[in-house]
VONU-149036 format. One line per 3 residues: their letters; for each residue x, y, z of C-alpha. Coordinates in nm, 2 decimals, padded with zeros to 4 digits. Layout:
REM residues N
A) X Y Z | ...
REM end
This chain:
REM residues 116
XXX) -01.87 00.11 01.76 | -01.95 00.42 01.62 | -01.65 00.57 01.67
XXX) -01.42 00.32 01.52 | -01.70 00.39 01.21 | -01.53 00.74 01.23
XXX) -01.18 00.64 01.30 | -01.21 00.40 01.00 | -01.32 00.67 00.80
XXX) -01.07 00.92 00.92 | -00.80 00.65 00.83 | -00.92 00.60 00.51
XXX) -00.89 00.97 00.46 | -00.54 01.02 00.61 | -00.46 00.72 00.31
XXX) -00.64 00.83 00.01 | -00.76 01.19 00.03 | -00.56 01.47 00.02
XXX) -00.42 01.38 -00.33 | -00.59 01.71 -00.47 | -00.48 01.91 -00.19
XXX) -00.15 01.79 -00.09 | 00.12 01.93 -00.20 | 00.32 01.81 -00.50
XXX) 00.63 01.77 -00.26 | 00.45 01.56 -00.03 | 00.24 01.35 -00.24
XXX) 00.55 01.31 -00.43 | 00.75 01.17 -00.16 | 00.45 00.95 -00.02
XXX) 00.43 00.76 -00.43 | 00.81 00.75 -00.48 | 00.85 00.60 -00.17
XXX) 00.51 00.41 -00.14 | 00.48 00.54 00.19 | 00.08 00.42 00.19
XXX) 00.16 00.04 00.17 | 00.44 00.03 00.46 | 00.21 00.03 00.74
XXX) -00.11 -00.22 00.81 | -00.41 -00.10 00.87 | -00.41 -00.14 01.26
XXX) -00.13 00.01 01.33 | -00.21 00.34 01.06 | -00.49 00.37 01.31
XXX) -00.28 00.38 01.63 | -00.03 00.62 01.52 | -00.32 00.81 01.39
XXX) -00.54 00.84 01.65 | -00.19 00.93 01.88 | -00.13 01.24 01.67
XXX) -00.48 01.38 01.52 | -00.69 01.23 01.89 | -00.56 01.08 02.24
XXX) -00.45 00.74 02.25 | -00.12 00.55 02.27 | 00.07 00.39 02.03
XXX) 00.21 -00.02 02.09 | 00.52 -00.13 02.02 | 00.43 -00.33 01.75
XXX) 00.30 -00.03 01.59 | 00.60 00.17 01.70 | 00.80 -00.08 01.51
XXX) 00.58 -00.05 01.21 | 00.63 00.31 01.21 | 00.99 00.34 01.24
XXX) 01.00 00.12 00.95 | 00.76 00.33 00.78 | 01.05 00.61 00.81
XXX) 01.07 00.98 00.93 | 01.03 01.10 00.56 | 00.70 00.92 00.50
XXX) 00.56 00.95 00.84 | 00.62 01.37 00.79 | 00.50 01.33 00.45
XXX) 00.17 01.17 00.55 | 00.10 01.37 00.84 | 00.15 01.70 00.67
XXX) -00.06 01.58 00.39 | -00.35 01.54 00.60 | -00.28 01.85 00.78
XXX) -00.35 01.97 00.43 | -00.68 01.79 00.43 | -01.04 02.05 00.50
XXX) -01.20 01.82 00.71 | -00.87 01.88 00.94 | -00.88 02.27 00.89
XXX) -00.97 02.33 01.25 | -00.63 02.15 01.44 | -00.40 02.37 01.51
XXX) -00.11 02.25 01.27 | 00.16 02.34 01.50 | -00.01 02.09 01.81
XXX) -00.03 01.79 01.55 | 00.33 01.87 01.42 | 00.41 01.89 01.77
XXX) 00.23 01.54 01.86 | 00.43 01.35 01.55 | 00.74 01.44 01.64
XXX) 00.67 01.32 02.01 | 00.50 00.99 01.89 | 00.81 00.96 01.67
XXX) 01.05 01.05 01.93 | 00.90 00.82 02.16 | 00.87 00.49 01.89
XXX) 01.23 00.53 01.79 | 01.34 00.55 02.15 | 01.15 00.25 02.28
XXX) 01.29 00.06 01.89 | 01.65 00.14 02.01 | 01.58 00.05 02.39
XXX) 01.86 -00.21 02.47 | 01.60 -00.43 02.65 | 01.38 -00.48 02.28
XX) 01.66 -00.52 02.08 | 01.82 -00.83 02.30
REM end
């Protein structure tokens, strides 16, 4: 329990903090696009916990995030790169991670056998 207290937190943080750090390119892209209302809150918790922790994603929540887009899922995890309570991950392992977890969701979206 405690540590979906911590995930819940983290999420919330990967949603609303950062706006003071972030970059204005980012944060820009994440508002113009509304990049923060695309996703529901389980599935924001999957694909994060995939790319900042170790755990899978679903297909449902694959789904949600190819819908959520390449541009906003880049935007959002760089801007919590950006976040200090995330200054000790090694930006290049998480980069590394969302392009796999992307790579992976749009392959299983575009499998033949989901789409029939």
């Amino acid at each position: 329990m405690a540590s979906l207290n911590v995930y819940s937190v983290l999420v919330v943080l990967f949603l609303t903090c950062g706006v003071v750090m972030a970059t204005k390119g980012n944060d820009q892209i994440i508002k113009e696009s509304n990049c923060e209302t695309k996703m529901g809150l389980p599935c924001v918790l999957e694909a994060f916990t995939s790319i900042f922790n170790t755990g899978s994603i679903s297909n449902k929540c694959c789904g949600e995030l190819v819908v959520l887009g390449k541009v906003c899922h880049s935007a959002l995890v760089k801007r919590t790169l950006e976040n200090p309570l995330f200054k000790d991950l090694n930006p290049a392992t998480i980069i590394a991670k969302s392009i796999q977890t992307w790579n992976n969701c749009l392959a299983l979206i575009d499998s033949p056998s989901l789409s029939a």
